[in-house]
GUPATI-790688 format. One record per residue: residue in one letter; x, z, y of N, C-alpha, C in turn. Coordinates in steps of 0.001 Angstrom, whole numbers, padded with zeros to 6 digits, always signed. Each point is the difference from the previous one (the first is absolute). Last residue first. Layout:
<rs>
AXZYXZYXZY...
</rs>
This chain:
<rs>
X-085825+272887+158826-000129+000703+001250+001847+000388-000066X-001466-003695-002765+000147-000321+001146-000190+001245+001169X-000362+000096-005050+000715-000430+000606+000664-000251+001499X-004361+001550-001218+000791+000937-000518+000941-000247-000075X-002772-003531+000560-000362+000719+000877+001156+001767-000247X-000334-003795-003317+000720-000123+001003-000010+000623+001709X-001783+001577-004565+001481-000131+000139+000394-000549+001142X-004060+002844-000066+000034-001385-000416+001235-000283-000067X-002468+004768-000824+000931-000784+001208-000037-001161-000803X-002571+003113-002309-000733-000814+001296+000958-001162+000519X+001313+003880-002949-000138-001167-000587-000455-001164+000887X+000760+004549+002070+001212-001236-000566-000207-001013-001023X-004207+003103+000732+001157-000791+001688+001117-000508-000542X-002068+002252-003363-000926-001090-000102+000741-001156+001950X+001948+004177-001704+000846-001004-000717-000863-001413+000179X-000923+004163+002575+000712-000965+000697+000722-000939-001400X-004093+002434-000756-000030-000612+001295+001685-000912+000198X-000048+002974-004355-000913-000930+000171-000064-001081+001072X+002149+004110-000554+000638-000600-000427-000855-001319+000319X-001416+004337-000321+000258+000006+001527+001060-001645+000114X-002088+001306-003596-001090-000214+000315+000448-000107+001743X+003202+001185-003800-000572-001271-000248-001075-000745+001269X+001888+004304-000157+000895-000922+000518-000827-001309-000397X-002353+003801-001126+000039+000055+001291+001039-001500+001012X-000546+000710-005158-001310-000250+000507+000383-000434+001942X+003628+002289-002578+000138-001474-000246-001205-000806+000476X-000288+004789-000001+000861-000120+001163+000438-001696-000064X-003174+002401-002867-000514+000144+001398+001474-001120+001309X+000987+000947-004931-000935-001198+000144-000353+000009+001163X+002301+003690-000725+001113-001233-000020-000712-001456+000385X-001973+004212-000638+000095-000130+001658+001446-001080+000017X-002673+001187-004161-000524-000597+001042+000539+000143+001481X+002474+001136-004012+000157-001230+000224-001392-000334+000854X+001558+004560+000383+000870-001151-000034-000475-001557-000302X-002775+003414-000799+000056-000119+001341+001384-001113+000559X-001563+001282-004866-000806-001114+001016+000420+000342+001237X+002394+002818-003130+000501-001424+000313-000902-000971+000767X+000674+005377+001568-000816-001170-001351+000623-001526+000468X+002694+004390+001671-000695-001133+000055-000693-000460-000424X+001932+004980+000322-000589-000946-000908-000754-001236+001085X+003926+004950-000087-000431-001627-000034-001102-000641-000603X-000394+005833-000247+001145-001469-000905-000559-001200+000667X+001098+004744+002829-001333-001023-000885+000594-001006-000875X+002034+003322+003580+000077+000502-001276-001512-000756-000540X+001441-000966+004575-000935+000679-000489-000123+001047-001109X+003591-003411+000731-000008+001117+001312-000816+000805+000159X-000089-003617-003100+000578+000849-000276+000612+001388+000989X-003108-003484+001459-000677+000614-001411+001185+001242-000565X+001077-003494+003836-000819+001516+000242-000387+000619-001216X+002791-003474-000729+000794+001035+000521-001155+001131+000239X-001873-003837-002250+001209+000751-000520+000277+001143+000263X-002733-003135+002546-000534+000640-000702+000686+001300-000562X+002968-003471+002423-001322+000399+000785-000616+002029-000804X+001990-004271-002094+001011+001180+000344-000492+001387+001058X-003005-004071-001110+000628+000948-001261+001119+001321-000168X-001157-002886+003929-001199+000582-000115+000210+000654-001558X+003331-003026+001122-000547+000896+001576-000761+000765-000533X+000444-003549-003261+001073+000773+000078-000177+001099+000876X-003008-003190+000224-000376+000783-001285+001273+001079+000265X+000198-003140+003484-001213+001040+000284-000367+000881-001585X+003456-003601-000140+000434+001125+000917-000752+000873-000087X-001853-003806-001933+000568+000819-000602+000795+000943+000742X-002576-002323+002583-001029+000501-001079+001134+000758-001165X+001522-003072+003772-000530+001051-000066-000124+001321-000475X+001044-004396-001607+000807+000839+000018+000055+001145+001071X-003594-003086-001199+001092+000769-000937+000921+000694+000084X-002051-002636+003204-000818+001364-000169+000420+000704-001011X+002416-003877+001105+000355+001183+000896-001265+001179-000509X-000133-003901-002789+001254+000472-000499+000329+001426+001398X-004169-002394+000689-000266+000698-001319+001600+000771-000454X+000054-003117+003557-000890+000885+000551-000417+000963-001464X+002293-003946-000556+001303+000525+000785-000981+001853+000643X-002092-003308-002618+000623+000475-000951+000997+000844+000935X-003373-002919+002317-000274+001583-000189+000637+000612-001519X+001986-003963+001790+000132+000948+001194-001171+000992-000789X+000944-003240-002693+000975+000260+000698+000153+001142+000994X-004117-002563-001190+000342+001028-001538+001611+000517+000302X-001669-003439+003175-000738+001334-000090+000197+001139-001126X+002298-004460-000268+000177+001055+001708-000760+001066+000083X-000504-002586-003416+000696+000110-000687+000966+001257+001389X-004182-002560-000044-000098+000600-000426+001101+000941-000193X-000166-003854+002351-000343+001200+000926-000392+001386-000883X+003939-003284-001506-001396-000251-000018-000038+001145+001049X+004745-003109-000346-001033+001642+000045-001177-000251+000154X+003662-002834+000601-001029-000487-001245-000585+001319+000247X+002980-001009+003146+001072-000329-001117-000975+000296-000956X-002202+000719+003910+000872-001249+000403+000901-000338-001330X-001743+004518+000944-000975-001194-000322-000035-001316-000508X+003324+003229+001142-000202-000326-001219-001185-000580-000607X+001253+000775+004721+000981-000984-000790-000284-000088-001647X-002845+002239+003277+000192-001382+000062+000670-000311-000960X+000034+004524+000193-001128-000941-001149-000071-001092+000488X+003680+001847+001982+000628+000065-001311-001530-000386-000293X-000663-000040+004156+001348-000850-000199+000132+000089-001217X-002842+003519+001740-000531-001289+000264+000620-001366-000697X+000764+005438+000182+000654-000655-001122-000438-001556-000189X-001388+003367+003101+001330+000150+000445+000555-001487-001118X-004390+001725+000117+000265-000975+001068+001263-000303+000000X-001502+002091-003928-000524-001378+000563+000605-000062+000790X+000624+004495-000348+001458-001204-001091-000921-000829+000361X-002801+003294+002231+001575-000952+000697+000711-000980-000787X-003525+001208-002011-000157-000430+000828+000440+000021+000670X+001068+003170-002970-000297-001641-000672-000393-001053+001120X+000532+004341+001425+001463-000124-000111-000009-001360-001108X-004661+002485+000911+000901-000777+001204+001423-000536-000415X-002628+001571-003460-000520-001071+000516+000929-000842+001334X+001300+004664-002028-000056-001238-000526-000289-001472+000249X-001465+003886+002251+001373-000249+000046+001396-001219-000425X-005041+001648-001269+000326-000666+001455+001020-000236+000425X-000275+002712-003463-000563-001778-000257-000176-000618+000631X+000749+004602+000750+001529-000322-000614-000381-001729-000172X-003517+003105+001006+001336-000648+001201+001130-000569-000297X-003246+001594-003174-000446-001374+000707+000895-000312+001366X+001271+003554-002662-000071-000971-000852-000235-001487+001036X-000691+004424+002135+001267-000139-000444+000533-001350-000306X-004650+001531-001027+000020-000334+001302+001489-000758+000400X-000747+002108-004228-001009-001281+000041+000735-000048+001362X+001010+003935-000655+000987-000820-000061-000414-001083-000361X-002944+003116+001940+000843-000226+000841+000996-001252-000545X-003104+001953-003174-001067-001499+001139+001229-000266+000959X+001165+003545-002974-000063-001012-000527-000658-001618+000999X+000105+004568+000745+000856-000234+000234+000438-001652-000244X-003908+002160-000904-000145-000701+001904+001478-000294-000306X-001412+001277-004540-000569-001239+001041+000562+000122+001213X+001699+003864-001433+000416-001140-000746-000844-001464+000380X-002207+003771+001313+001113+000394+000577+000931-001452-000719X-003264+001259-003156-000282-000027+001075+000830-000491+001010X+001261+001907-003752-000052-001333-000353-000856-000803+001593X+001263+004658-000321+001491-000778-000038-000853-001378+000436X-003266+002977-001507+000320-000491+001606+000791-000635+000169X-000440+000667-004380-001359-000834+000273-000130+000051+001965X+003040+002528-002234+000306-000675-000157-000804-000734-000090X-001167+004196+001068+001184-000340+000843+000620-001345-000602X-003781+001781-002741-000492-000683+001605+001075-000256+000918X+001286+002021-004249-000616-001636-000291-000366-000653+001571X+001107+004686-000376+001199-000724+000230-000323-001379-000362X-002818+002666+000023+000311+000477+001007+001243-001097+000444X-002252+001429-004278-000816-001309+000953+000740+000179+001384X+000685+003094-002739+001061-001343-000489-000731-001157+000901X-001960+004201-000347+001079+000023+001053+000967-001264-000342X-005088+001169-001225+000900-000164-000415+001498-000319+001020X-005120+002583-000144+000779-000671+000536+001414+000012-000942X-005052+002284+001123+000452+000197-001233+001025-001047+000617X-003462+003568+002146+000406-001402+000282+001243+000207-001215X-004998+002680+000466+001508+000234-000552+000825-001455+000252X-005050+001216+000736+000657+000909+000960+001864-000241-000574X-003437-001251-002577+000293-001233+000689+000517+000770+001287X-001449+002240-003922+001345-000740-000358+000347-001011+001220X-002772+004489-001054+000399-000910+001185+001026-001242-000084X-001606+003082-003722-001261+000074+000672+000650-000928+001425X+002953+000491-002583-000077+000098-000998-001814-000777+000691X+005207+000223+001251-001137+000798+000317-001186-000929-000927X+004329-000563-001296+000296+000977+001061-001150+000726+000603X-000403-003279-003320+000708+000541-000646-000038+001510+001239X-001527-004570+000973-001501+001529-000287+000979+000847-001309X+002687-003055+002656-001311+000904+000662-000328+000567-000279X+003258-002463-002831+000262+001117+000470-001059+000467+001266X-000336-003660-003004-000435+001205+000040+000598+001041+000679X+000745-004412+000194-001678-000118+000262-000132+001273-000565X+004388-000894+000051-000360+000200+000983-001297-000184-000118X+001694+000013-004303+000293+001226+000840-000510-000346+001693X+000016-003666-002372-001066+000383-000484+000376+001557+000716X+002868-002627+001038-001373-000607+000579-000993+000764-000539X+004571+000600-001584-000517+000370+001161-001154-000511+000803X+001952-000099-004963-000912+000556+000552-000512-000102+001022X+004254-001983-001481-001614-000913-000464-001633+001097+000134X+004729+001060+001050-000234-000712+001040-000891-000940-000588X+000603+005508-000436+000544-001266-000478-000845-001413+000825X+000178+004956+002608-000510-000782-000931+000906-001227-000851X+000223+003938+004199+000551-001013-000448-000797-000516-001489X-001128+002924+005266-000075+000046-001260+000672-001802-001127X-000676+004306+005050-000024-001176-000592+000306-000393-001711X-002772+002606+004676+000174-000177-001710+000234-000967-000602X-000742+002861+004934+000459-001338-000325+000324+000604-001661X-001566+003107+003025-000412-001082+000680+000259-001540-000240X-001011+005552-002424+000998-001184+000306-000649-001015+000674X-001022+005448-000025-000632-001340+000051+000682-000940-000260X+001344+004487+000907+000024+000026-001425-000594-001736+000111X+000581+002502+003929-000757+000465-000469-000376-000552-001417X+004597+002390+003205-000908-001826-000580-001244+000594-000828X+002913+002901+002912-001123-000100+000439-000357-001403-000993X+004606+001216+000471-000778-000897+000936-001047-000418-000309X+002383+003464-002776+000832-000184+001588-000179-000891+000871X-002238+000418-004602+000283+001617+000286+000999-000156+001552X-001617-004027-002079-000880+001071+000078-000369+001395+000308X+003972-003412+000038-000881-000198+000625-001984+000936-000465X+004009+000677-003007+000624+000242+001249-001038-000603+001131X-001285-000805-004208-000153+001397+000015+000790-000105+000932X-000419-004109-000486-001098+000320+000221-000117+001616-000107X+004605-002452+001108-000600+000530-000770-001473-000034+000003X+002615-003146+003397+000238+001372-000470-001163-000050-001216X+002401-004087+003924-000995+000663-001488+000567+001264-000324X-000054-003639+004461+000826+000899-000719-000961+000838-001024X-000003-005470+002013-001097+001060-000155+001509+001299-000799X-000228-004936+000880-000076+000640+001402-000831+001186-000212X+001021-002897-003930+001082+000042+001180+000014+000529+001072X-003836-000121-002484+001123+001078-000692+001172+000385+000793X-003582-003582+000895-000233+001025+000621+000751+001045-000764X+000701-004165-001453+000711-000256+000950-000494+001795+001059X+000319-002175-004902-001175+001277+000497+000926+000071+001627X+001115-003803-003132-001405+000223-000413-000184+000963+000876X+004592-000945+000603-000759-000769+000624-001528+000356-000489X+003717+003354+000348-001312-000278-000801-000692-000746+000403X+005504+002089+000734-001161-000701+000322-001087-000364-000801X+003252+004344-000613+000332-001381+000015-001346-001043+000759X+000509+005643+000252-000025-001144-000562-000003-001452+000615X+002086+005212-000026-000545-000753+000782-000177-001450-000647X+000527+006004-000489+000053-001593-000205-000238-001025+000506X-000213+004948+001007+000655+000090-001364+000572-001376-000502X-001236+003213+004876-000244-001637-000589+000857+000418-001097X-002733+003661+002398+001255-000581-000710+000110-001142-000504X-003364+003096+003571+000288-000732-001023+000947-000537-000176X-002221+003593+003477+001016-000798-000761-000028-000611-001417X-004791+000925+004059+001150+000902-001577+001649-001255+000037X-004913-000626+001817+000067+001018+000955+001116+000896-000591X-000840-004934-001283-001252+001067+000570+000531+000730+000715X+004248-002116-001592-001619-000322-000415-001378+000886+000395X+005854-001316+001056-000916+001091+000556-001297-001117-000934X+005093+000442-001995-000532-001101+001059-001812+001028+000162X+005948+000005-002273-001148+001181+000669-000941-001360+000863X+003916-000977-003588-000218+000718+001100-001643+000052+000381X+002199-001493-004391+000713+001283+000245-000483+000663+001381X+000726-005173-001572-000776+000633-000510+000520+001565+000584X+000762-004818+002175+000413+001038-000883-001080+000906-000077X-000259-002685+003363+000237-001237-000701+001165+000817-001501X-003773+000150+004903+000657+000387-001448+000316-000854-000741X-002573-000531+004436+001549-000148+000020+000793+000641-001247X-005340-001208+000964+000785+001635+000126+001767+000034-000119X-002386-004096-000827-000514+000582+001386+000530+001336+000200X+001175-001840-004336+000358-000526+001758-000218+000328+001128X-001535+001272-003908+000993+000918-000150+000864-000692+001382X-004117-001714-001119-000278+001613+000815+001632+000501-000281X-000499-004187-002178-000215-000429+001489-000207+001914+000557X+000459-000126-004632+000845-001088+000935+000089+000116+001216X-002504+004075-002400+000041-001605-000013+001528-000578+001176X-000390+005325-001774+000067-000971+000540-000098-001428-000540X-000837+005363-001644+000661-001012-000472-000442-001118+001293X+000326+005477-000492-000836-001080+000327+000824-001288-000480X-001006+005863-000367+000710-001044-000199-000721-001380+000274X-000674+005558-000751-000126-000685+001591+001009-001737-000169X-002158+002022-004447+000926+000865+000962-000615-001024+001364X-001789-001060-004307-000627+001568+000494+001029+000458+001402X+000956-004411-002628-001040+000235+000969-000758+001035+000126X+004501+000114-002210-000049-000190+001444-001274-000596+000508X+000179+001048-004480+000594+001194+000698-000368-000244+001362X-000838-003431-003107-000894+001211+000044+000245+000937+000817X+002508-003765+001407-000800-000428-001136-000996+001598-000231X+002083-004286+003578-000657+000994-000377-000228+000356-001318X+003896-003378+001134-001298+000482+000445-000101+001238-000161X+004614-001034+001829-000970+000042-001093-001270-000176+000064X+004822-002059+002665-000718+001279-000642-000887-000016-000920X+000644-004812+002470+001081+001329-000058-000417+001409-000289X-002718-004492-000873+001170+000002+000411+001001+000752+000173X-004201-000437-003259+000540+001049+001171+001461-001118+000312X-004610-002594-002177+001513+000649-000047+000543+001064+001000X-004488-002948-002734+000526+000550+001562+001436+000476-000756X-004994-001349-001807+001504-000577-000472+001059-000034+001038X-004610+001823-000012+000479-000906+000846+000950-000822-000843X-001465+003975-002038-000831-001363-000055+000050-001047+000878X+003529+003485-000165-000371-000622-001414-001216-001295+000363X+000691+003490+003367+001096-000589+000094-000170-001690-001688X-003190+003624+000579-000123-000993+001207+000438-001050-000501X-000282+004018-002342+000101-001020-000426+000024-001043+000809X-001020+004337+001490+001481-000161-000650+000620-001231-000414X-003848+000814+004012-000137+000388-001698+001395-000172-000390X-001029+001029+005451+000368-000940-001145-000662+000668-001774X-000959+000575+006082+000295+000735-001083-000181-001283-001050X+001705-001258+005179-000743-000114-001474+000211+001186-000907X+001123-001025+005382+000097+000753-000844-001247+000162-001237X+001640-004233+003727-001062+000720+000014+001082+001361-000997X+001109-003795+003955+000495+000754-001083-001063+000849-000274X+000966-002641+004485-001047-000806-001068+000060+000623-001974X+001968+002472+004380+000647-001923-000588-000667-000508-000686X-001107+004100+002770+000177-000083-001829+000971-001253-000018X-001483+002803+003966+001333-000902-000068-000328+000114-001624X-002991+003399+002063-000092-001430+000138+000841-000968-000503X+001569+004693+000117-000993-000660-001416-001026-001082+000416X+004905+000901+002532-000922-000039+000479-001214-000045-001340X+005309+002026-000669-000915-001729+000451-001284+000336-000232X+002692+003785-000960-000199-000603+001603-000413-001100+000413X+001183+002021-004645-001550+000196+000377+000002-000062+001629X+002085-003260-003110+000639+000879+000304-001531+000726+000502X+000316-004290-002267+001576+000744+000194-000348+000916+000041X-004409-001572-001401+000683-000231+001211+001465+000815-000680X-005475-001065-001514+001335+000098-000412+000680-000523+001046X-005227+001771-000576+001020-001116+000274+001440+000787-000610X-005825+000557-001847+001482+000076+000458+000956-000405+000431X-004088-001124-002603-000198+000392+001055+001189+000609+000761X-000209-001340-004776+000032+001558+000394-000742+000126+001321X-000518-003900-003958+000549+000222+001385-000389+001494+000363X+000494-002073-005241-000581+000663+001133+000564-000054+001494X+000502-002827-005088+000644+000744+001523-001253+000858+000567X+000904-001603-005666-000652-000072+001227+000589+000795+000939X+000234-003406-005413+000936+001731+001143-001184-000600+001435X+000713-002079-005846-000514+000366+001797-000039+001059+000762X+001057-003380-004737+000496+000897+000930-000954-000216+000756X-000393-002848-003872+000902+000447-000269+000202+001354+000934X-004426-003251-001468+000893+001807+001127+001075+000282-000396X-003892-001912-002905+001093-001275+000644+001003+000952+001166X-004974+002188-001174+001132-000899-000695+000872-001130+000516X-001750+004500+002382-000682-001447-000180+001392-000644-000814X+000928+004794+001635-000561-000435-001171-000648-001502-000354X+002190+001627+003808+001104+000275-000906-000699-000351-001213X-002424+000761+003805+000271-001903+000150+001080+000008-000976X-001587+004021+000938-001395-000113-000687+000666-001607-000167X+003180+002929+001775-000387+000400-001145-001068-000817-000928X+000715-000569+005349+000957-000518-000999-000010-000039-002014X-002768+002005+003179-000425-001247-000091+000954-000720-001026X-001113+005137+001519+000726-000143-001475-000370-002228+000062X-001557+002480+003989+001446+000328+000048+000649-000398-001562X-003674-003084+002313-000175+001076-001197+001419+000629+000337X-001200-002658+004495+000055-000219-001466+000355+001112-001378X-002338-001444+005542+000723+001123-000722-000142-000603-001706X-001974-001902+005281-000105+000436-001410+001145+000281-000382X-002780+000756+004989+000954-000557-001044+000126+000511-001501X-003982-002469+003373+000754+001503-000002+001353-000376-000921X-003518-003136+001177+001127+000177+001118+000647+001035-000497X-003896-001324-002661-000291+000288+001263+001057+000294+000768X+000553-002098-004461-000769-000357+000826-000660+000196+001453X+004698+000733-001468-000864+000472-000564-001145-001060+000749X+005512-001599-001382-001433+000282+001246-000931+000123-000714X+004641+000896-002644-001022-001141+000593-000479+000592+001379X+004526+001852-003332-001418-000045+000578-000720-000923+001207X+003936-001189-004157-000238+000476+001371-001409+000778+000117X+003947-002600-003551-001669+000787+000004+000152+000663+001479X+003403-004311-002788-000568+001840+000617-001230-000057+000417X+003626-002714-003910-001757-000164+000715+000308+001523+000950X+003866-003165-002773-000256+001158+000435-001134-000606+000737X+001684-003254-002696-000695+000662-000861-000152+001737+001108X+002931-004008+000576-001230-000281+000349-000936+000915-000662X+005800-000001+000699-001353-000378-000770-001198+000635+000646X+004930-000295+001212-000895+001200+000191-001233-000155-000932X+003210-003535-000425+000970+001705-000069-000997+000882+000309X-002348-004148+000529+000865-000038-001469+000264+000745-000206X-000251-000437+004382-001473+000218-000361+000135+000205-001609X+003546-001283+002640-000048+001423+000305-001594+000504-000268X+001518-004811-000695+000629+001088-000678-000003+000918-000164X-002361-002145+003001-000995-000322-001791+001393+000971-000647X+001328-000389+004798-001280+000811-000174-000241-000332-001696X+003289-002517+000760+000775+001464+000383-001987+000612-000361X-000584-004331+000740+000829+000099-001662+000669+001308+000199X-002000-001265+003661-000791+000113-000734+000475-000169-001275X+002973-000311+002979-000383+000998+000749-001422+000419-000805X+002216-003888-000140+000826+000490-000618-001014+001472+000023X-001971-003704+001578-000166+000243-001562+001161+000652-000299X+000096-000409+004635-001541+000143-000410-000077+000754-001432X+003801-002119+001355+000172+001305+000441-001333+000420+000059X+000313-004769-001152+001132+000776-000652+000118+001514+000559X-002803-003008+002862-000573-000025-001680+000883+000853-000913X+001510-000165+004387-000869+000252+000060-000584+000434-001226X+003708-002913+000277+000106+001756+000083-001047+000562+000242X-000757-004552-000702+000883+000243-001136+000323+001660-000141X-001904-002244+003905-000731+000115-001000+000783+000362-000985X+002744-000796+002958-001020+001291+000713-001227-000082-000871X+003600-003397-000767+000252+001654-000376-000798+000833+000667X-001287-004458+000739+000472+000070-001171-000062+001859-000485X+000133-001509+004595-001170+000052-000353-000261+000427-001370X+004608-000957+001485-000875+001140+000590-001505+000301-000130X+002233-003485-001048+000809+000527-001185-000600+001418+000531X-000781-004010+002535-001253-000298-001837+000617+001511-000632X+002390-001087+004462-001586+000693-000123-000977-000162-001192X+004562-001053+000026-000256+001063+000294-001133+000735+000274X+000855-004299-000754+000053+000339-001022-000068+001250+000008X+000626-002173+003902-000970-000368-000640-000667+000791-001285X+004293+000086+001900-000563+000675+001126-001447-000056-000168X+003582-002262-002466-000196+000967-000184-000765+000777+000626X-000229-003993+000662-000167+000026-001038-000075+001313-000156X+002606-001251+003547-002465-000030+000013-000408-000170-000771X+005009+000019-000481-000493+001485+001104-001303-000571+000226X+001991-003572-002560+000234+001261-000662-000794+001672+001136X+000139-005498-000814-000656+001072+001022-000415+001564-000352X+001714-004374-003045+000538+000042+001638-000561+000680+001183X-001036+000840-004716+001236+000239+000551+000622-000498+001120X-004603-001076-002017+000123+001500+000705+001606+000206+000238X-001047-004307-001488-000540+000431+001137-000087+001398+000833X+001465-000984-004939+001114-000444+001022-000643-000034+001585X-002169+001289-003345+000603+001087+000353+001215-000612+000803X-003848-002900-001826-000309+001032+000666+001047+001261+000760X+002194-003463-003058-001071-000805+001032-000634+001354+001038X+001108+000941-004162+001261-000358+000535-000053-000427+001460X-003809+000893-002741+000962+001156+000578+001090-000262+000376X-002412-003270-001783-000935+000080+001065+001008+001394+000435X+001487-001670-003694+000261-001178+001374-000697+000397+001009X-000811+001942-004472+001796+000664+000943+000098-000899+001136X-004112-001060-002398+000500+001649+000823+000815+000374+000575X-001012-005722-000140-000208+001583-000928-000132+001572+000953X-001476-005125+001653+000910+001084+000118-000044+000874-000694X-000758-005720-000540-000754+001664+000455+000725+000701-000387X+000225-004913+001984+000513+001045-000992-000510+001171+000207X-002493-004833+001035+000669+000954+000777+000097+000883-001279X-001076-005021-000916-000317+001502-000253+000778+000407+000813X-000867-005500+000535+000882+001323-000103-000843+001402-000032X-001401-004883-001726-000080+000732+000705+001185+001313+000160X+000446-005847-002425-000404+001866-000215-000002+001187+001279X-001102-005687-000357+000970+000933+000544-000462+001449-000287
</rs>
C-alpha cells in the first residue's frame, strides 16, 4: 500500500492562504500594522533628513571649497598678548600656491543705531578695519549697495555683515549708524558667509578710515587666505613661520570648512539616538504583532482542527500562520517606507535641501521589518501547530 504525501504549498497558495487570515480581521490588522509602519517611517525619516541635511552641507562645502585657511593670533608663552605683522597679509600673498589674502583688524569699537543706546548694548557686533580684497578672498557677495573701494575706505563709511545689519534693524544702504565715537554711513550690506561666520556679525570700514577715526592700531587680528586646492596642506604648514617668522607657534592657523564637516559628524551623532528611538518603535510594533497572532490561534481553534482533520500537516499549520505574520509585518513595513519617504521629502524641501534616501536604508529597514514579523511570528505558529485536531474540534 503506497504511503500518502501531504501537498505542499506553493507561494501563491501560502499568500492566498496567509492574507485570507488577515482579511477576516481587518481593524487588528490594521491597528497592528500600524505599529510596524510607525517604527518603519521614524527610521526611514530620521535616516533620510540626517543624510539630506549632510548632502546640503558637502554641497555647500563644494560651492565654498575647502581651500580658505585663516591665521589668528595664538597664546604667548608668558600670557601676554600677541600681535600679528601689520604687512601679514602681504607676507602670506607671497608663499607659492596663494591665489588671495586679505586681513581684519578689530578696532575695539562698538557699533550701535544710534548714539543713545547704551555703548555696553553691542549685540555681540564688533567694528573691523578691512583690506579691500576681503570681499574677493572670501568669495562673498554685497547684498544691497556697494563694497568698499579706494575712495570710501578713507571716508566715514561702513559696510555691514548679515547678521549686524539685523541686529541694527538696517536693511538699506544710505543711513546713519553710531561707531566709536562718529557717524557712519552704511554703503552695503552683505550676503551671508557661512566660512567667516565672525564677518556676519561684524561692521567693516576702511583701514585708512579706522586709523584716522577709531584709533586702529594697524595690527590685523585675522588673515585670511585662499590657495589652490592641491596646495593647501602644504600652504598651511607654512603659513606660521610665514606670519611670524621667530614665533611661529604663537600663530593659530585653522580651516573654517572644518566647521562645517564637524556640524555633520554631529547631525550624524544626534541621528543614532534618533535612530535607537525608532529600533524601539519597531520592537513595539513586533509585539504587536505577536499579540494579534496569538489571538488569531485562539480565536481560529475550529478552522486548525478542521483542517487538521481534512489532512493538514503541523507543518503546513505553522508555515500558514507565520506567512499570515510576515504578510502583516509587510504590510506594515511598506506603509512605514511610504510614511517616512514622504516624511523625509516634505521637510527637506521645506529646508531648501535635495531629498536623499539611500537605497540601503530602504531595503534594510524592509528586511528589519520581515525579520521582526517573522520572529514575532514564530511562538504562536509553533502553538497552532500543537493543537490536536480533535482537541481543537471539540472546544
Amino acid at each position: 500500500m503506497t504511503a500518502l504525501t501531504p501537498a505542499r504549498l506553493g507561494p501563491r497558495d501560502l499568500a492566498r492562504v496567509g492574507a485570507a487570515g488577515l482579511r477576516a480581521r481587518g481593524s487588528r490588522v490594521v491597528m497592528s500594522a500600524l505599529g510596524i509602519a510607525i517604527g518603519i517611517a521614524t527610521m526611514i525619516a530620521v535616516i533620510g533628513i540626517s543624510a539630506s541635511g549632510q548632502e546640503q552641507l558637502l554641497r555647500q562645502l563644494d560651492r565654498l571649497g575647502t581651500n580658505l585657511l585663516r591665521v589668528e593670533p595664538g597664546k604667548a608663552l608668558m600670557g601676554g598678548p600677541v600681535k600679528l605683522h601689520p604687512d601679514a597679509a602681504l607676507m602670506v600673498g607671497r608663499i607659492d600656491g596663494v591665489t588671495a589674502a586679505a586681513a581684519t583688524g578689530d578696532t575695539r569699537a562698538t557699533v550701535r543705531r544710534t548714539d543713545r543706546i547704551p555703548k555696553e548694548d553691542t549685540g555681540g557686533l564688533t567694528v573691523q578695519a578691512t583690506d579691500l580684497n576681503l570681499l574677493a578672498t572670501l568669495d562673498g557677495r554685497v547684498d544691497t549697495g556697494r563694497w568698499l573701494d579706494r575712495a570710501l575706505s578713507a571716508q566715514p563709511a561702513v559696510v555691514l555683515g548679515a547678521v549686524a545689519a539685523q541686529r541694527l534693524g538696517v536693511s538699506r544702504t544710505g543711513v546713519m549708524v553710531w561707531a566709536g565715537e562718529r557717524w557712519f554711513t552704511v554703503t552695503g550690506i552683505l550676503a551671508p558667509l557661512p566660512l567667516a561666520p565672525e564677518i556676519d556679525r561684524a561692521a567693516l570700514v576702511g583701514v585708512s578710515a579706522a586709523r584716522e577715526r577709531l584709533d586702529f592700531d594697524g595690527h590685523p587680528t585675522t588673515v585670511y587666505e585662499r590657495s589652490t586646492e592641491e596646495s593647501v596642506e602644504r600652504v598651511r604648514g607654512l603659513l606660521a613661520r610665514t606670519v611670524s617668522p621667530e614665533r611661529p607657534h604663537e600663530v593659530a592657523v585653522s580651516r573654517p570648512s572644518d566647521a562645517l564637516a564637524a556640524r555633520a559628524a554631529a547631525a550624524g551623532t544626534f541621528t543614532n539616538l534618533l535612530l535607537g528611538l525608532g529600533a524601539v518603535a519597531l520592537l513595539v510594533g513586533g509585539v504587536g504583532v505577536a499579540n494579534t497572532m496569538i489571538i488569531s490561534v485562539l480565536e481560529r481553534r475550529k478552522e486548525i482542527g478542521l483542517r487538521r482533520a481534512l489532512g493538514a500537516t503541523r507543518g503546513q499549520i505553522r508555515i500558514q500562520f507565520l506567512a499570515e505574520s510576515l504578510l502583516l509585518s509587510a504590510l506594515g513595513g511598506f506603509a512605514g517606507l511610504l510614511l517616512g519617504a514622504l516624511v523625509t521629502t516634505g521637510y527637506a524641501l521645506s529646508q531648501g535641501w535635495p531629498p536623499t534616501v539611500p537605497a540601503w536604508v530602504l531595503g534594510g529597514a524592509f528586511a528589519a521589518t520581515l525579520l521582526v514579523g517573522g520572529t514575532a511570528g514564530i511562538y504562536p505558529a509553533i502553538r497552532a501547530a500543537r493543537l490536536a485536531p480533535t482537541a481543537a474540534l471539540a472546544f
